[in-house]
N, C-alpha and C positions, 0 to 999 in steps of 0.2 A: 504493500500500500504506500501509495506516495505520501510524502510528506505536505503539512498545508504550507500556503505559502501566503505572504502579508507583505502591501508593498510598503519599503521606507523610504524616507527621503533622503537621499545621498548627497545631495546640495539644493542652497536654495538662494537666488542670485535676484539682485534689483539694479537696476540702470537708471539713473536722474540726470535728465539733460541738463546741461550747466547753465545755460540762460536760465534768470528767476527774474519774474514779473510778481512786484509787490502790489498789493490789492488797492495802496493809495495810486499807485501807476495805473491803473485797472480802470480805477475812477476816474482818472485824469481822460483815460482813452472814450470812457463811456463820454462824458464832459464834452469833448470835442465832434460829438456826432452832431448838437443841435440839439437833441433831444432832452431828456430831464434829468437835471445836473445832481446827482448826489452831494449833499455834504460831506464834507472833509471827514474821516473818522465811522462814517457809517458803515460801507461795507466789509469794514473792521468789527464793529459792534455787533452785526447781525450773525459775524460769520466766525469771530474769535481766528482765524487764520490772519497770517500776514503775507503769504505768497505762495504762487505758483509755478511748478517747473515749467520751462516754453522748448520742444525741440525744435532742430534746427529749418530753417526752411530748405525745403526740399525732401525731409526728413520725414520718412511713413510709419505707419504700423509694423510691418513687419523688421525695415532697421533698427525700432526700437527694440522688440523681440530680439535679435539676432546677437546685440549688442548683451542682453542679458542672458542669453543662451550661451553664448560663449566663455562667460564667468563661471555659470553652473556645470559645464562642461569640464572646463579646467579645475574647477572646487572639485568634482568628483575622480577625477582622475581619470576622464575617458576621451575620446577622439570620436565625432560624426557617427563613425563606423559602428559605433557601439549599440547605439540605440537600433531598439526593434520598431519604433511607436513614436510621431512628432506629430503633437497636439497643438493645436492656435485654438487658445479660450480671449477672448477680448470684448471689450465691449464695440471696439474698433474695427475697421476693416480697411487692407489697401484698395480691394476691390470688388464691385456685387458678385461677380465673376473672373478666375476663378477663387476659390479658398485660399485666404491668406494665408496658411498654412505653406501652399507648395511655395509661393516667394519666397517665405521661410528656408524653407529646407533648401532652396536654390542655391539661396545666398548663403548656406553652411555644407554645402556640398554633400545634402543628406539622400540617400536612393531609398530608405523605409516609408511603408506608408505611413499617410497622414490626413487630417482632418480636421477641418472645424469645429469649435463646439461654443456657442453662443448663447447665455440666457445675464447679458448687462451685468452686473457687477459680483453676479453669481459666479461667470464664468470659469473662473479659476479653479473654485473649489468644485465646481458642476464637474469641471477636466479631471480634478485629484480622484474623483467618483469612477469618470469612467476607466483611467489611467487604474485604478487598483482592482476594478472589478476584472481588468485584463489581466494584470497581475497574478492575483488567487486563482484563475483559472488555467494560469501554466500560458495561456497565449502569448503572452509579451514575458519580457524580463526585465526590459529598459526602457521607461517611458520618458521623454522628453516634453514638458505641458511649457509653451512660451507665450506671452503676451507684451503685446504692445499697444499702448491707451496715449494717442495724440489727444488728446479729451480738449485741448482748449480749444482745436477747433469748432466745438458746439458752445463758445462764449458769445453772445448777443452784446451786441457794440452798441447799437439804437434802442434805446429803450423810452416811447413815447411820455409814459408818465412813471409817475414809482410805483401804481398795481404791477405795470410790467416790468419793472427792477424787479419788483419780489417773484414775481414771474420767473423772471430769467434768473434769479439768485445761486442756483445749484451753478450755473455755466461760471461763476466767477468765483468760485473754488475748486473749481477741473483743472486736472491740474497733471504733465503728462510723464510717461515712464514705460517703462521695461522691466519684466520680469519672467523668470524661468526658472523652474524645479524638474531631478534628476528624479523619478523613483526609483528603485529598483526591485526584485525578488529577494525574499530573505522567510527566514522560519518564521511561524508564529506561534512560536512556545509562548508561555506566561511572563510577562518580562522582555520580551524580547521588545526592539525596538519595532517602529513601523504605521503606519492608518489602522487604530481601534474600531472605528465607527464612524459612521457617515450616517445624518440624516437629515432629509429636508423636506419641506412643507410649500404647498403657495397658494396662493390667490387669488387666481389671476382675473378673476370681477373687479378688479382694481387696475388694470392694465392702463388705465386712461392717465392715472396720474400725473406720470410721469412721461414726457415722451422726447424723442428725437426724430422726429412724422416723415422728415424728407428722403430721397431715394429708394424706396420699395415701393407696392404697385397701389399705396392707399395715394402719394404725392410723390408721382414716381420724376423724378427729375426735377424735382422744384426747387426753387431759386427763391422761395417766398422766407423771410427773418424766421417766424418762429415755426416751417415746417425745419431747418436748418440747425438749429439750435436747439441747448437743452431747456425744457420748457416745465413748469407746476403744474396742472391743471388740475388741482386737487391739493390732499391732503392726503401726501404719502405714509404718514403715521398711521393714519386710520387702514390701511392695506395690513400696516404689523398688528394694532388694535383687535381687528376682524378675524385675523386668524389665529391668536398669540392663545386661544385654548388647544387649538390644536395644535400647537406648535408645543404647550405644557406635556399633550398628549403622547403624541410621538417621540417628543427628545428631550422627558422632564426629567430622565435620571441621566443624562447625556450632559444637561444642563445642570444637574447637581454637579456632576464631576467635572464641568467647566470651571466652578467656583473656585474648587480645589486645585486648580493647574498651576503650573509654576508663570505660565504666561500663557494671557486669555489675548490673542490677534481679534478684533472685529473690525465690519468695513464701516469707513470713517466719511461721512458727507462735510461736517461744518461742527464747532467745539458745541453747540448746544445741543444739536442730536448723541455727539459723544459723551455728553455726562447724562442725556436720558436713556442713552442704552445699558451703562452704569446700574444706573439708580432703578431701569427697569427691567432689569433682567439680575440683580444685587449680584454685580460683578465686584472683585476684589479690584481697587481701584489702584491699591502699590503696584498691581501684576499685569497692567492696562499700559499701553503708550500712545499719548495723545498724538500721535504722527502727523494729525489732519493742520495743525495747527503750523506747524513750520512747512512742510512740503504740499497742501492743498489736498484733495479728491482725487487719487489716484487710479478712479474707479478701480476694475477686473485686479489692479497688481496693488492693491492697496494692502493683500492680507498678505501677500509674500514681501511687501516691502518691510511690513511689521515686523516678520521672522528677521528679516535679514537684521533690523534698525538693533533688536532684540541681541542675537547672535554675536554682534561688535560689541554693548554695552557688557556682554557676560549675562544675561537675565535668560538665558536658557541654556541648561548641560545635557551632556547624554545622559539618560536614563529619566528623564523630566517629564510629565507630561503637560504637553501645549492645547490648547484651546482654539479653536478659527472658527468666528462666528460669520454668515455673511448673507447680509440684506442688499435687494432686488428690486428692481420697478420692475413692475410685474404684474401682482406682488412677489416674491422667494425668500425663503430664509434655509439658510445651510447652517450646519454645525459639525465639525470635522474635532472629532479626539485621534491625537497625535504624541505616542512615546518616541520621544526622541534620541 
């Protein structure tokens, strides 16, 4: 009888483009449309962040990936070659056609297959799901999950009045990156390192909240500000609200043992959704890092950026168990327990 097998994570890599655009800069740019002029200091107050990474021009989704693939690569000790499995989870895309994924692999000179896998800020942790279920089945060995989140291109410049600031307020914390995790096959004795549990929940009667409407076939090539741009059209709380019983239901001792971890990642929109996800899911706050707050909305690589942010400080060792919690417009919520 074969042995079971449980995927670990062998590296885990974040890439931050060097340019940063500070949020009064942000202001300044909204300011200069004509439109309705924030004061000085506001989308500081609303948002508790101070800036956001800008990659470079000319610079896509996929380079961003490639660039953090190449860390994780070298972090684990393997060469292209290695990998059986190259996943593009993002909220981003180079292209509607084909999958951002194969640019990927181009640009790293990968011949394994690969695939997209897309559900917005889930994606990451949606990919660790399908990445280990491959895993434990003996199909793959070596999954490669990369992402790459240009996110400020959905920032809204023109903003008519301040309903539509607040409107557009998520785009002025997008904020962009790269990231990439190694899995690989390993035992799943008791103790052993590797993905404990995966579970996730959604809502998607709530789909409207939140959107980015242009280029698919509802505003297929539009050119119009807010099919373009990341847009409110609700109350994406009320999405977590609506399902947070079943969400107790499915991953209430999942989320007990969250409390307990030595560092709990969740995804990070703005510092005042990160002290209610805190306070509303009574997360241990020493074992928390407010990342949203110096590097922006990283959307899809915001939870790998965490691990990484973590990793340098020393607030996680081997043998540790970590926590990844991750929220969706959608609605979705993930939860990933992780021995590390």
């Amino acid at each position: 009888m074969s042995e079971a097998l449980r995927a670990r994570i062998a590296a885990v890599s974040a890439h931050l483009p060097s340019r940063y655009r500070t949020l009064d800069e942000i202001r300044v740019k909204i300011t200069e449309t004509g439109g309705y002029a924030p004061p000085p200091g506001l989308l500081e107050d609303l948002t508790g962040v101070r800036g956001v990474h800008v990659h470079d021009d000319g610079e896509n989704s996929s380079d961003l990936a490639v660039k953090a693939a190449r860390g994780a690569l070298d972090q684990a000790g393997l060469k292209i070659a290695d990998v059986g499995l190259l996943l593009f989870a993002s909220t981003s895309q180079d292209l509607v056609e084909p999958a951002t994924s194969h640019l990927v692999a181009a640009k790293l000179g990968a011949s394994c297959p690969v695939f997209d896998i897309k559900n917005a800020c889930n994606s990451f942790l949606n990919a660790m799901e399908v990445a280990s279920s491959f895993i434990e089945t003996g199909r793959y060995r070596t999954v490669l999950i990369t992402c790459g989140e240009p996110s400020t291109l959905a920032t809204r410049w023109h903003a008519p009045d301040r309903e539509d600031l607040l409107r557009a307020l998520p785009g002025y914390t997008a904020s962009d990156a790269g990231a990439a995790m190694v899995l690989t096959a390993g035992p799943a004795r008791d103790g052993d390192p590797g993905i404990l549990s995966l579970r996730f929940v959604s809502n998607s009667a709530a789909w409207e909240a939140c959107t980015v409407a242009g280029g698919g076939s509802m505003h297929h090539l539009s050119v119009h500000d807010d099919h373009t741009t990341l847009r409110l059209n609700g109350d994406l709380r009320q999405g977590l609200i609506d399902v947070l019983p079943r969400i107790l239901d499915t991953a209430g001792d999942d989320l007990e043992a969250a409390r307990s971890a030595a560092f709990v990642a969740f995804h990070q929109i703005a510092m005042p959704q990160y002290r209610e996800m805190i306070e509303g899911f009574s997360l241990p706050e020493d074992r928390c890092l407010p990342a949203v707050a110096e590097h922006g909305n990283c959307a899809a690589a915001s939870l790998p950026l965490q691990l990484v942010k973590a990793r340098q400080a020393d607030r996680i060792e081997s043998g540790d168990l970590v926590a990844m919690i991750g929220l969706a417009s959608g609605f979705s919520f993930g939860l990933a327990l992780v021995r590390w």
